[in-house]
C-alpha positions in Angstrom: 74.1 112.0 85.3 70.6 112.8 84.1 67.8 110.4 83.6 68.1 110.1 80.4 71.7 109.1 80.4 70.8 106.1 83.0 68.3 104.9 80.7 70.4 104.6 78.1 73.5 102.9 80.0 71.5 99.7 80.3 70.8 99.6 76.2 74.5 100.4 75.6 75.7 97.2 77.6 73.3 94.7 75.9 74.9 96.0 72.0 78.4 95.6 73.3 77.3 92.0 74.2 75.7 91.7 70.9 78.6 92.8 68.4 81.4 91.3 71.2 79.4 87.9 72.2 78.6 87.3 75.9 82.8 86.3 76.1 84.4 89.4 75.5 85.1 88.8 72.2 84.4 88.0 69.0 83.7 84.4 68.0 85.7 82.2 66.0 84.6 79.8 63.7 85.7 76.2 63.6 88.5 74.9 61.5 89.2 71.2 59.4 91.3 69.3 61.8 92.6 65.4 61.3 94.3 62.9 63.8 95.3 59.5 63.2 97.2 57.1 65.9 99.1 54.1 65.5 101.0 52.6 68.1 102.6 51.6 71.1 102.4 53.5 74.4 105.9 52.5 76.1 106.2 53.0 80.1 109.6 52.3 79.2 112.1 51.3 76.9 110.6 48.0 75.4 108.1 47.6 78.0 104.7 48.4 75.8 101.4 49.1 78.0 98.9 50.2 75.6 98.4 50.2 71.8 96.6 53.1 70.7 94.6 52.8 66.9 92.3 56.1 66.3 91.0 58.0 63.6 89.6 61.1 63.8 88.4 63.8 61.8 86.7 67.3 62.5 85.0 69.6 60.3 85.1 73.4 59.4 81.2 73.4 60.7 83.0 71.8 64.0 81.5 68.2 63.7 83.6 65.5 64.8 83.7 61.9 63.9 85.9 58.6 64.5 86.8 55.7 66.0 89.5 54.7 69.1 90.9 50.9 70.1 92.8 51.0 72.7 94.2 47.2 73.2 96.3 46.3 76.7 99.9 45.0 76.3 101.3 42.6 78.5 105.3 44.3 77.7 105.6 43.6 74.3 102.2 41.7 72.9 98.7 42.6 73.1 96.8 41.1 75.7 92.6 39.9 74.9 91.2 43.1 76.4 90.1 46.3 74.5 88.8 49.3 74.9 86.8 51.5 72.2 84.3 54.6 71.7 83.5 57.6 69.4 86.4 60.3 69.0 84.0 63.5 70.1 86.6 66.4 70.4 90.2 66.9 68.6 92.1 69.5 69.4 95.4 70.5 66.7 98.4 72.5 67.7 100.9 72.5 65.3 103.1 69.0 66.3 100.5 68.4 69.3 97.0 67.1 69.5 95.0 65.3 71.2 91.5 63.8 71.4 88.8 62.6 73.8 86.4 59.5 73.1 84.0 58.3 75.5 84.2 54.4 76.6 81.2 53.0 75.1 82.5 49.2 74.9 84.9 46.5 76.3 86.2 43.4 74.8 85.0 41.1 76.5 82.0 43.7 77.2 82.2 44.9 81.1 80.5 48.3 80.5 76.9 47.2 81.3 74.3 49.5 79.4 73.5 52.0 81.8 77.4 52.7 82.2 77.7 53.0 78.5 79.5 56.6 77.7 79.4 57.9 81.6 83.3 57.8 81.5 85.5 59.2 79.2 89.9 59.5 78.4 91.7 62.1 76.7 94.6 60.8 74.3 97.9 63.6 74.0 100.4 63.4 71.4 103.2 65.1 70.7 105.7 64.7 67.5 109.4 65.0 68.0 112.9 63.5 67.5 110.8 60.9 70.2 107.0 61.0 69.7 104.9 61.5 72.9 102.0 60.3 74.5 100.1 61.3 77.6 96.8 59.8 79.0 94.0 61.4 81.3 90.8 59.2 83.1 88.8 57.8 82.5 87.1 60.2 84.2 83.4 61.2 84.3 82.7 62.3 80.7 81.0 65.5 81.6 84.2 66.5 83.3 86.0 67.1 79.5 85.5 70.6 78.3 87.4 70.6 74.9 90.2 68.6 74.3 93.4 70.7 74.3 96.3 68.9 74.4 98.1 68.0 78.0 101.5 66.6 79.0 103.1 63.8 77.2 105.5 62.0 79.5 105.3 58.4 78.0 107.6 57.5 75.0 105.0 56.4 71.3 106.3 53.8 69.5 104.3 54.2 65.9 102.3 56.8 63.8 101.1 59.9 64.7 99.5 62.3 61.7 98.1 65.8 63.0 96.6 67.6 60.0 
């Protein structure tokens, strides 16, 4: 190889980078997603251990927004004890989904302020004959990148809408 050649290697590499994107491959924009969930995560036929109400929305510019209340169940009633937060990812597959919202409040409040979004959970649902629902964390918050949907080994008793 001449000089020239070796020169020009270098210049080559950084337009590659520049029409592929530094992953390999060309982006791909965001797409409209919706998720709604209503209902009962069952650990067991008729024994109910959380009720799960969340709204979330995402936008073609990738913006998401909405709200999740999770509520404690004592078997079959809701117990005085909630947890809520932002929805800040949803991920839509087709008849699975799922989303991840970051705990930024109790009822009664136990998340003093500086612990306020630090931990977050990630919500799966799957439709079927039998809807699913699977549950991750809370873990550290930072610890979510995107929110594709994982396994779904608990029973839903309720709504679930994936749009």
């Amino acid at each position: 190889m001449n000089t020239r050649t070796l020169r020009l290697l270098p210049v080559a590499g950084l337009a590659a980078v520049a029409v592929l994107g530094a992953t390999g491959a060309p982006a791909q924009a965001a797409e409209s997603a919706s998720l709604s969930i209503d209902g009962d995560l069952e650990i067991m036929p008729g024994v109910h251990l959380l009720n799960i109400d969340a709204e979330g929305t995402r936008t073609d510019a990738g913006k998401t927004s909405g709200t999740y209340t999770a509520t404690l169940m004592n078997g079959m009633s809701k117990v005085p004890f909630q947890i809520k937060g932002p929805v800040t990812c949803i991920d839509t597959r087709g008849d699975a989904a799922a989303l991840v919202y970051p705990i930024s409040a109790t009822a009664p409040n136990l998340v003093p302020d500086p612990l306020k979004d630090m931990l977050a959970v990630k919500i799966s649902v799957r439709k079927g004959a039998a809807d699913r629902v699977g549950v991750m964390g809370p873990a550290p918050t930072s610890s979510f990148r995107g929110c594709a949907p994982e396994t779904t080994p608990f029973r839903f008793d309720g709504d679930i809408e994936i749009a």
